[in-house]
mmCIF file as gemmi writes it, N, C-alpha and C atoms, coordinates in Angstrom:
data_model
loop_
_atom_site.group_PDB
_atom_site.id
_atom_site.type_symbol
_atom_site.label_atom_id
_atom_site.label_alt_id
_atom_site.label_comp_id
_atom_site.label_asym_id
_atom_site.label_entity_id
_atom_site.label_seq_id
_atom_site.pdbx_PDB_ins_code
_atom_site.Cartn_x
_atom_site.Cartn_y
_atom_site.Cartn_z
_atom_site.occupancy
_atom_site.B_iso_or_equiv
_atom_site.pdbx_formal_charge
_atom_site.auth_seq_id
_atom_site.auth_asym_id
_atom_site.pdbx_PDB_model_num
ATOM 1 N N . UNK Axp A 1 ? 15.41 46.543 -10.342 1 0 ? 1 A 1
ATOM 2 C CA . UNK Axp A 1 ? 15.74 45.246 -9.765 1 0 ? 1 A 1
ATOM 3 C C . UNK Axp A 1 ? 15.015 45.044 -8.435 1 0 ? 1 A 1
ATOM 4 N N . UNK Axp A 2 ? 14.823 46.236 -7.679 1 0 ? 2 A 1
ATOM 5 C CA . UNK Axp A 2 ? 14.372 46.188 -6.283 1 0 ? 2 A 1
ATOM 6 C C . UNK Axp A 2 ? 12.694 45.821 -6.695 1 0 ? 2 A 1
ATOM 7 N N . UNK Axp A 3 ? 12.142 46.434 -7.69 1 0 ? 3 A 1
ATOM 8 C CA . UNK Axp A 3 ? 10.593 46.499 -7.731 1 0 ? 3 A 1
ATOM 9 C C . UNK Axp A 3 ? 10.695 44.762 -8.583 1 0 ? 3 A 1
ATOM 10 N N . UNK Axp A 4 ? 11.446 43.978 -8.925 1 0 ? 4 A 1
ATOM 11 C CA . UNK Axp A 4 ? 11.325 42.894 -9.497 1 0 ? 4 A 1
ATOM 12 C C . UNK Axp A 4 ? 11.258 41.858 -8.161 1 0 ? 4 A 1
ATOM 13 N N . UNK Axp A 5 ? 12.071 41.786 -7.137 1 0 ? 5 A 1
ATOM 14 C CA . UNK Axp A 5 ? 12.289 41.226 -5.932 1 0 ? 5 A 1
ATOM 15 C C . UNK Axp A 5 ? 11.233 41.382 -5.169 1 0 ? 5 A 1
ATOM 16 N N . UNK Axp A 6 ? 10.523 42.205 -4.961 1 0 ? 6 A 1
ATOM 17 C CA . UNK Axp A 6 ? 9.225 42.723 -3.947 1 0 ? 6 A 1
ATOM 18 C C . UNK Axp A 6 ? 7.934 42.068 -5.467 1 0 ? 6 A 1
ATOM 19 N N . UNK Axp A 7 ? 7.744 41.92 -6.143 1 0 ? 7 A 1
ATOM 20 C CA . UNK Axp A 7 ? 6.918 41.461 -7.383 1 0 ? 7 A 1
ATOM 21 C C . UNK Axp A 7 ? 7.269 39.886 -7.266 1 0 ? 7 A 1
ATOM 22 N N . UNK Axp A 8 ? 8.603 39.836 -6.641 1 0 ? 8 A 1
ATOM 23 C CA . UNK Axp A 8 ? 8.786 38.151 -7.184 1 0 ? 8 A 1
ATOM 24 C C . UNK Axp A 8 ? 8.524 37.344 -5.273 1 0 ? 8 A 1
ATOM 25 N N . UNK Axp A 9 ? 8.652 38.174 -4.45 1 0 ? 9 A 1
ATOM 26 C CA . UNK Axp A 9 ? 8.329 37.45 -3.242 1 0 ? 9 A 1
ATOM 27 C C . UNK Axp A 9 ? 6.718 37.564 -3.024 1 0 ? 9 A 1
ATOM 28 N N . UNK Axp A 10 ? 6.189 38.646 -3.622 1 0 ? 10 A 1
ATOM 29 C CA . UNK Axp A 10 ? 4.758 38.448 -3.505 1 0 ? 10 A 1
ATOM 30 C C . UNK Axp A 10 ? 3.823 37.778 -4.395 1 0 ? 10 A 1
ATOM 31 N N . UNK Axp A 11 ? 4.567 37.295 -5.517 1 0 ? 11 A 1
ATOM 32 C CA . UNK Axp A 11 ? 3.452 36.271 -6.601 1 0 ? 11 A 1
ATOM 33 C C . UNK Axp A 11 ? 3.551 34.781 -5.672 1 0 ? 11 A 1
ATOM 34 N N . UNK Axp A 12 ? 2.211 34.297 -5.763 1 0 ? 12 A 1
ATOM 35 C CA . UNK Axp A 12 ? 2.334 33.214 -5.345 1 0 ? 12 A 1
ATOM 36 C C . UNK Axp A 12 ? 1.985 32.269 -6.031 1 0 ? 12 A 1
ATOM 37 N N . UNK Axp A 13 ? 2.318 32.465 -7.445 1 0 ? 13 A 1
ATOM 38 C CA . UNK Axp A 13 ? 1.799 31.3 -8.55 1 0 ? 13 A 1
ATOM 39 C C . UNK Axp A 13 ? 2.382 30.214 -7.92 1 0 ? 13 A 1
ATOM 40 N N . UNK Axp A 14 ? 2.265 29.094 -8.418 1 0 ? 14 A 1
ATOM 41 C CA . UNK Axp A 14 ? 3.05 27.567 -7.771 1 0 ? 14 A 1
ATOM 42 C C . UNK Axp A 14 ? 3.133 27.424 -6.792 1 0 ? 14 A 1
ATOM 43 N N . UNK Axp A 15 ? 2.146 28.262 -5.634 1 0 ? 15 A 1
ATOM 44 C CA . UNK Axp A 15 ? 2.19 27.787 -3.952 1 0 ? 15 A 1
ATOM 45 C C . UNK Axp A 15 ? 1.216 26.357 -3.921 1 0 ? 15 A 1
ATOM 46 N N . UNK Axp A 16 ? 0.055 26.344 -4.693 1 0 ? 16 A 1
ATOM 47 C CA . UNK Axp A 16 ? -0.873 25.199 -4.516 1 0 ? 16 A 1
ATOM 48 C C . UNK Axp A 16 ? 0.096 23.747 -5.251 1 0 ? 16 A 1
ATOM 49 N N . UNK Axp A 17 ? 0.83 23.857 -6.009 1 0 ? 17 A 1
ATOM 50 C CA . UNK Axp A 17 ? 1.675 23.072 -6.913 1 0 ? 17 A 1
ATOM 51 C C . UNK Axp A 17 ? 2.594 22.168 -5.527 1 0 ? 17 A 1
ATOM 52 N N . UNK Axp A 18 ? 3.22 23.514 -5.129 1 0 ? 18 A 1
ATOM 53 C CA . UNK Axp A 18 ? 4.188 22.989 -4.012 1 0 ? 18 A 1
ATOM 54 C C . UNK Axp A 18 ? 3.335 22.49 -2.822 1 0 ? 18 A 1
ATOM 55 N N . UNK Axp A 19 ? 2.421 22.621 -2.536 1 0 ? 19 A 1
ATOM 56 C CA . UNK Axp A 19 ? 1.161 22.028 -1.151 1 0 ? 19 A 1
ATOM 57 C C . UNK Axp A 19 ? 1.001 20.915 -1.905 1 0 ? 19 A 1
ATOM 58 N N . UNK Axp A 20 ? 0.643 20.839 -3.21 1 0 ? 20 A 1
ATOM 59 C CA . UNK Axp A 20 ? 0.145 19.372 -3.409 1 0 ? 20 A 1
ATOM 60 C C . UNK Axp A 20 ? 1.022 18.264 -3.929 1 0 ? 20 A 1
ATOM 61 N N . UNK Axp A 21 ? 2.43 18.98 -4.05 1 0 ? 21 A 1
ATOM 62 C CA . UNK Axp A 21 ? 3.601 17.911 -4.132 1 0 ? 21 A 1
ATOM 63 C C . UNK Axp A 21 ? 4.058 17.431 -2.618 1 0 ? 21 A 1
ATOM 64 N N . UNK Axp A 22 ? 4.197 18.174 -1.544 1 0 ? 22 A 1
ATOM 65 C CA . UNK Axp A 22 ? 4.535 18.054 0.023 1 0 ? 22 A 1
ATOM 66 C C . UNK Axp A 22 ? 3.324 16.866 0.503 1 0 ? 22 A 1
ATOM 67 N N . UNK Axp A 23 ? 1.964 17.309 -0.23 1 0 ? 23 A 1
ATOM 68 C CA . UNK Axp A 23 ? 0.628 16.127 0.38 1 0 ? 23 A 1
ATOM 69 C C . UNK Axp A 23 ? 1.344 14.819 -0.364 1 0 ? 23 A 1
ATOM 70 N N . UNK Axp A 24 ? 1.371 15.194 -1.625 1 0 ? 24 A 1
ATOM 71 C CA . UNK Axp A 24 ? 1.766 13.874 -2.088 1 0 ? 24 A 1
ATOM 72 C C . UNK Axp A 24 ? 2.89 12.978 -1.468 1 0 ? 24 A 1
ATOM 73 N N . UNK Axp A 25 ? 3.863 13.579 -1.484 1 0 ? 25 A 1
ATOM 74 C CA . UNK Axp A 25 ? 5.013 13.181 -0.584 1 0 ? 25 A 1
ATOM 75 C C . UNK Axp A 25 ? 4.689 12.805 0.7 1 0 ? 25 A 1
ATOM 76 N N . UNK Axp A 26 ? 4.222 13.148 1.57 1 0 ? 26 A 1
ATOM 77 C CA . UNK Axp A 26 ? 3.676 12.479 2.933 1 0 ? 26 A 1
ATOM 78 C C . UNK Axp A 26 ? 2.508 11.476 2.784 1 0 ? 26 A 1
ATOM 79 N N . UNK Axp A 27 ? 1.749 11.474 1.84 1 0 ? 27 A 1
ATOM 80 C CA . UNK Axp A 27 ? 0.94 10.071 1.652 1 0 ? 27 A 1
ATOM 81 C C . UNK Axp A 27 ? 1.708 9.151 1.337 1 0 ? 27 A 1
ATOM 82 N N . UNK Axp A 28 ? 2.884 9.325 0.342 1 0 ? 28 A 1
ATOM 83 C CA . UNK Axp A 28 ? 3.338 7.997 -0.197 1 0 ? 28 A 1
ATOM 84 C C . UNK Axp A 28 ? 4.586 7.213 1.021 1 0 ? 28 A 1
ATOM 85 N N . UNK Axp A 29 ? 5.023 8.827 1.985 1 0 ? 29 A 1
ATOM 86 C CA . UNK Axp A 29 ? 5.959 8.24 3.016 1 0 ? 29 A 1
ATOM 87 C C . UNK Axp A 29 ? 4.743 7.134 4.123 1 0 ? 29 A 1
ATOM 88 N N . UNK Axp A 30 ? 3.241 7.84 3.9 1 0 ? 30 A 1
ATOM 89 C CA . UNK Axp A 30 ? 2.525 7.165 4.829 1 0 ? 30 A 1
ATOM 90 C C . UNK Axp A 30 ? 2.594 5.593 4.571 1 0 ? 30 A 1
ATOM 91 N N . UNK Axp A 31 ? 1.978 5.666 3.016 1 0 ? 31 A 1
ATOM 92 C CA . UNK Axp A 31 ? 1.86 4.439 2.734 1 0 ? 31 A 1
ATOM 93 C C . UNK Axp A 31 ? 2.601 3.498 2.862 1 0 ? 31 A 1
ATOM 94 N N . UNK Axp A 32 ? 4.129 3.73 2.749 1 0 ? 32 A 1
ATOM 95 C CA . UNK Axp A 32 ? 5.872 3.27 3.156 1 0 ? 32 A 1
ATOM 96 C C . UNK Axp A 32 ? 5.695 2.824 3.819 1 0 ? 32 A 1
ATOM 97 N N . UNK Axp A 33 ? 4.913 3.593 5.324 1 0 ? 33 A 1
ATOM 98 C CA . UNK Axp A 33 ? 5.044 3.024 6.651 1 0 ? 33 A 1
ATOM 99 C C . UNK Axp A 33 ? 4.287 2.314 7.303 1 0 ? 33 A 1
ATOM 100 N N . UNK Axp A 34 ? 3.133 2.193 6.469 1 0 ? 34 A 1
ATOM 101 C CA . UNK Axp A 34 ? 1.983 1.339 6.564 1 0 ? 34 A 1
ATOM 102 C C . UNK Axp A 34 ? 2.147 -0.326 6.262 1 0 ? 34 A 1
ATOM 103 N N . UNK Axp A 35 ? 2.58 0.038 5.294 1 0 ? 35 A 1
ATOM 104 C CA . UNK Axp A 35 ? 3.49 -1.518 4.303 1 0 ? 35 A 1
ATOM 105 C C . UNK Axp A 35 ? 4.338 -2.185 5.063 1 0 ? 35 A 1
ATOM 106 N N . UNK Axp A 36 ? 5.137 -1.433 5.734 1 0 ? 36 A 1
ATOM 107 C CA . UNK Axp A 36 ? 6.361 -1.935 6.432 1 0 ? 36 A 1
ATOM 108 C C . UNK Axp A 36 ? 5.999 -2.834 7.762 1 0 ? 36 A 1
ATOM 109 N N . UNK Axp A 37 ? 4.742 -2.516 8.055 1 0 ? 37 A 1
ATOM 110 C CA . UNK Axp A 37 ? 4.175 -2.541 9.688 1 0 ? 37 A 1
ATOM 111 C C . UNK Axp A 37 ? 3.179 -3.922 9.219 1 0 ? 37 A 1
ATOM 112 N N . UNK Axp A 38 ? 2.796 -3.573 8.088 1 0 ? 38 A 1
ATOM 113 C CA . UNK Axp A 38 ? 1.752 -4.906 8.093 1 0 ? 38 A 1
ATOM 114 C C . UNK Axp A 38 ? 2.036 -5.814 7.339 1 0 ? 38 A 1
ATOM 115 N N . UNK Axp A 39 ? 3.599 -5.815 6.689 1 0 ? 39 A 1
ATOM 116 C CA . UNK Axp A 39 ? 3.851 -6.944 5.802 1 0 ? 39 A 1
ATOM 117 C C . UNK Axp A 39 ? 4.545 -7.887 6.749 1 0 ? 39 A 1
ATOM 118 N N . UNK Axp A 40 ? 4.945 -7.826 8.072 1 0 ? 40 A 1
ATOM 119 C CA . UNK Axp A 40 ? 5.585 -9.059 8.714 1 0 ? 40 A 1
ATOM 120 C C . UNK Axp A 40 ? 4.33 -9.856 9.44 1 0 ? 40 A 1
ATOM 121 N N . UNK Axp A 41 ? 3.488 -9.151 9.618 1 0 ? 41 A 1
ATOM 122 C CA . UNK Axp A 41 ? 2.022 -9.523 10.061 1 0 ? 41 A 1
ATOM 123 C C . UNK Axp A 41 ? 1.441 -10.966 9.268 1 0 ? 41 A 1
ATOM 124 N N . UNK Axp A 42 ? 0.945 -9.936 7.5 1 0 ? 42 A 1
ATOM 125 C CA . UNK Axp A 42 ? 0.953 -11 6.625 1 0 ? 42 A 1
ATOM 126 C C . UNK Axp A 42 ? 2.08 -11.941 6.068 1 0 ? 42 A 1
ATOM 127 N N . UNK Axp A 43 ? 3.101 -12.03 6.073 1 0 ? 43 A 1
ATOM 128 C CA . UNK Axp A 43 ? 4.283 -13.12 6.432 1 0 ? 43 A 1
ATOM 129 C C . UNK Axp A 43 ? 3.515 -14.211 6.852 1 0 ? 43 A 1
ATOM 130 N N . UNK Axp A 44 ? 3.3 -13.687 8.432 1 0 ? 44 A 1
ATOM 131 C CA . UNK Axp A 44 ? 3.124 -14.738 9.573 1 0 ? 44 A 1
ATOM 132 C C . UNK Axp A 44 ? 1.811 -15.596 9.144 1 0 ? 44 A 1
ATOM 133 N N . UNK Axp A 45 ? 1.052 -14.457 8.234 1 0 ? 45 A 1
ATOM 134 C CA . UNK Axp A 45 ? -0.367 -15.236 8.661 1 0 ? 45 A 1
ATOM 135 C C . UNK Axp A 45 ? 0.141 -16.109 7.114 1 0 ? 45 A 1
ATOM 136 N N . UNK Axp A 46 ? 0.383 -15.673 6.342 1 0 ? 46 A 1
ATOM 137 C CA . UNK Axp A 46 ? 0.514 -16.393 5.428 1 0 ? 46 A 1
ATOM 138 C C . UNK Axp A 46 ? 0.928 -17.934 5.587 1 0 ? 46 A 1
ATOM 139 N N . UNK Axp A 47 ? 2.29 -17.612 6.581 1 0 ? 47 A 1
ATOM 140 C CA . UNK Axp A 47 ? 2.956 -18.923 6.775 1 0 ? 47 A 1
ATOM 141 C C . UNK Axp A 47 ? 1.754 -20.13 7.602 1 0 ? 47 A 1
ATOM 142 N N . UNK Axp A 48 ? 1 -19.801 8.181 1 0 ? 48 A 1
ATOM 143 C CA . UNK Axp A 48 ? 0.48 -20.203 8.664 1 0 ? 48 A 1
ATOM 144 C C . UNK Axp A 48 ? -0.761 -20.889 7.891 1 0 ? 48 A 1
ATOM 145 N N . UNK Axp A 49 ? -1.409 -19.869 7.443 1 0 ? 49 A 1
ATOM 146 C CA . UNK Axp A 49 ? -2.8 -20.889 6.399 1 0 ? 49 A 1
ATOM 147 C C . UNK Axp A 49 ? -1.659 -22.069 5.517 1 0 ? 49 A 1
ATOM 148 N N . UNK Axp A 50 ? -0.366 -21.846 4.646 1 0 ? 50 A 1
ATOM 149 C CA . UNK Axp A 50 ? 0.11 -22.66 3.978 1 0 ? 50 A 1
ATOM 150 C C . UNK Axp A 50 ? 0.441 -24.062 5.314 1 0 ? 50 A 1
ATOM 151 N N . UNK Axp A 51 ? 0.688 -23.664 6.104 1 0 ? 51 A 1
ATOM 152 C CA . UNK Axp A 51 ? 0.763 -25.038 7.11 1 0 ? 51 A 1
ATOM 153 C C . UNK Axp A 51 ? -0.238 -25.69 6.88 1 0 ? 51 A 1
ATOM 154 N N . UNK Axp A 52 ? -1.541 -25.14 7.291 1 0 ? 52 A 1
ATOM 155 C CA . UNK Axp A 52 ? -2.796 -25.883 7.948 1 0 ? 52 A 1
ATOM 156 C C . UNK Axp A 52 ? -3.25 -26.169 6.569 1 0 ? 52 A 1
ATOM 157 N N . UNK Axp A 53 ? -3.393 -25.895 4.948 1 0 ? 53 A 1
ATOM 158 C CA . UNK Axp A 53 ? -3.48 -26.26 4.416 1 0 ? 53 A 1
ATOM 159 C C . UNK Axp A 53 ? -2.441 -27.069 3.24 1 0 ? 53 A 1
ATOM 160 N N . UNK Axp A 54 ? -1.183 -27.674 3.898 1 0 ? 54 A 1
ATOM 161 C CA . UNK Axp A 54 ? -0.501 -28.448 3.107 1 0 ? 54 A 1
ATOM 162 C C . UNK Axp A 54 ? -0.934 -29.951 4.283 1 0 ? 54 A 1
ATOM 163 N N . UNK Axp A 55 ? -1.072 -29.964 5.301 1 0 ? 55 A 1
ATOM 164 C CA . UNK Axp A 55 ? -2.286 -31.022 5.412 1 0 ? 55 A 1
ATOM 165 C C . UNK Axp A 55 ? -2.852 -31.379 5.474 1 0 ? 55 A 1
ATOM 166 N N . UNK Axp A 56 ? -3.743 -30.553 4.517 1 0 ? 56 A 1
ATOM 167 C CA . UNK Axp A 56 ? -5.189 -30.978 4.639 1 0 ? 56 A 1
ATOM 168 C C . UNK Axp A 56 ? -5.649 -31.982 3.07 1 0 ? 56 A 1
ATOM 169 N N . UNK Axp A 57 ? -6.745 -32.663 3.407 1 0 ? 57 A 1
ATOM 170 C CA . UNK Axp A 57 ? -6.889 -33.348 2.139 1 0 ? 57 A 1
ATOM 171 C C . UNK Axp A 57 ? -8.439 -33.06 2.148 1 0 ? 57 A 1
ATOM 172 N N . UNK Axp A 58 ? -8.358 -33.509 0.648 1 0 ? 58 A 1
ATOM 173 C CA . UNK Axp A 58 ? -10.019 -33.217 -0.04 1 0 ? 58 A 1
ATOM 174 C C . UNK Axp A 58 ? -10.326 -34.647 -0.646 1 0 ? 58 A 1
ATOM 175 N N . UNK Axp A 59 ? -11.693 -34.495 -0.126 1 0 ? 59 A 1
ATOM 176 C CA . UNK Axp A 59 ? -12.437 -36.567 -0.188 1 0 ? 59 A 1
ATOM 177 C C . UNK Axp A 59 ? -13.322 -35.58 -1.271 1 0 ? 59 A 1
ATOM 178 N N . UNK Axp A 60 ? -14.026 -36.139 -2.202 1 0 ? 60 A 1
ATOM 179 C CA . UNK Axp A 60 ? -14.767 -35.291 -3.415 1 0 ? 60 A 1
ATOM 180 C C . UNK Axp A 60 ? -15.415 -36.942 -3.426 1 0 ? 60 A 1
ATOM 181 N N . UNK Axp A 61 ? -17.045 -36.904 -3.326 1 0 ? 61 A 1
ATOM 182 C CA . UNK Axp A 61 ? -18.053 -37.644 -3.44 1 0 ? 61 A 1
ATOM 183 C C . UNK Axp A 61 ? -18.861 -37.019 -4.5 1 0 ? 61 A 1
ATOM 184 N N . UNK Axp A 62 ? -18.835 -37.744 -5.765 1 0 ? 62 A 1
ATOM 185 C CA . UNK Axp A 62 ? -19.631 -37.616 -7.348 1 0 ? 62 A 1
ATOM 186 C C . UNK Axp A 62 ? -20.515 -38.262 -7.37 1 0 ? 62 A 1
ATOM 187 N N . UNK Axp A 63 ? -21.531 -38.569 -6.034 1 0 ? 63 A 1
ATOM 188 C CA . UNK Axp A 63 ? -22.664 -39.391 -6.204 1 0 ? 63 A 1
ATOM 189 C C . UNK Axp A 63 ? -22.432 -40.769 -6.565 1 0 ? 63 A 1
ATOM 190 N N . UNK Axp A 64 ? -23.585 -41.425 -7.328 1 0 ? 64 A 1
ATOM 191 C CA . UNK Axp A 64 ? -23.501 -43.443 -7.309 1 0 ? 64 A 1
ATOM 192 C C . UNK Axp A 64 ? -22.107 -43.799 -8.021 1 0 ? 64 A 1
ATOM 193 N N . UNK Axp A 65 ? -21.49 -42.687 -8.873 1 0 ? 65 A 1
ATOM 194 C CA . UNK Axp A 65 ? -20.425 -43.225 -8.907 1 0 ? 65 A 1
ATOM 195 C C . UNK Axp A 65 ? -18.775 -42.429 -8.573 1 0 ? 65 A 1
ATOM 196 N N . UNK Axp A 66 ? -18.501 -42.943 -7.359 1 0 ? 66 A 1
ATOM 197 C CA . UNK Axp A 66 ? -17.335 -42.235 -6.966 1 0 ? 66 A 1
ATOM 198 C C . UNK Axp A 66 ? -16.265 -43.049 -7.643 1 0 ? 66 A 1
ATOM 199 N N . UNK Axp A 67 ? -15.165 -42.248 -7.797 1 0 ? 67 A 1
ATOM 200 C CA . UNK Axp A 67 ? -14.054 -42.69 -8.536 1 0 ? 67 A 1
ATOM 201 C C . UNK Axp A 67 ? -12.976 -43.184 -7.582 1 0 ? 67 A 1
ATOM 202 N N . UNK Axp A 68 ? -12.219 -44.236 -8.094 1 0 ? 68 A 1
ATOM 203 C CA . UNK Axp A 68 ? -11.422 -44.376 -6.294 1 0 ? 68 A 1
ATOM 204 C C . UNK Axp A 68 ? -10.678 -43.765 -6.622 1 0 ? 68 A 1
């Protein structure tokens, strides 16, 4: 049992498994926090182009014959 315990703290199969589940996990908390920071940003800007373009109008000239 003792030579199974000293065999089982020194294999390190599934150390790269567990590094690249911990990376994964901190990119996706990154990305969380990335989102969070720049979605009231785009809100704002959003709200804003929909202003400046709900009054705007479009004149469309089809040459000798424009349509009224």
């Amino acid at each position: 049992m003792i030579k199974f315990i000293k065999n089982f703290r020194k294999d390190e199969d599934g150390a790269v498994t567990v590094d690249w589940v911990v990376l994964t996990a901190a990119v996706a908390a990154l990305a969380g926090v990335a989102y969070t920071s720049i979605a009231s940003g785009v809100d704002g800007i959003a709200g804003a182009t929909d202003t400046a373009l709900s009054g705007a109008s479009v004149n469309v000239n089809l040459g000798s014959n424009p349509t009224p």
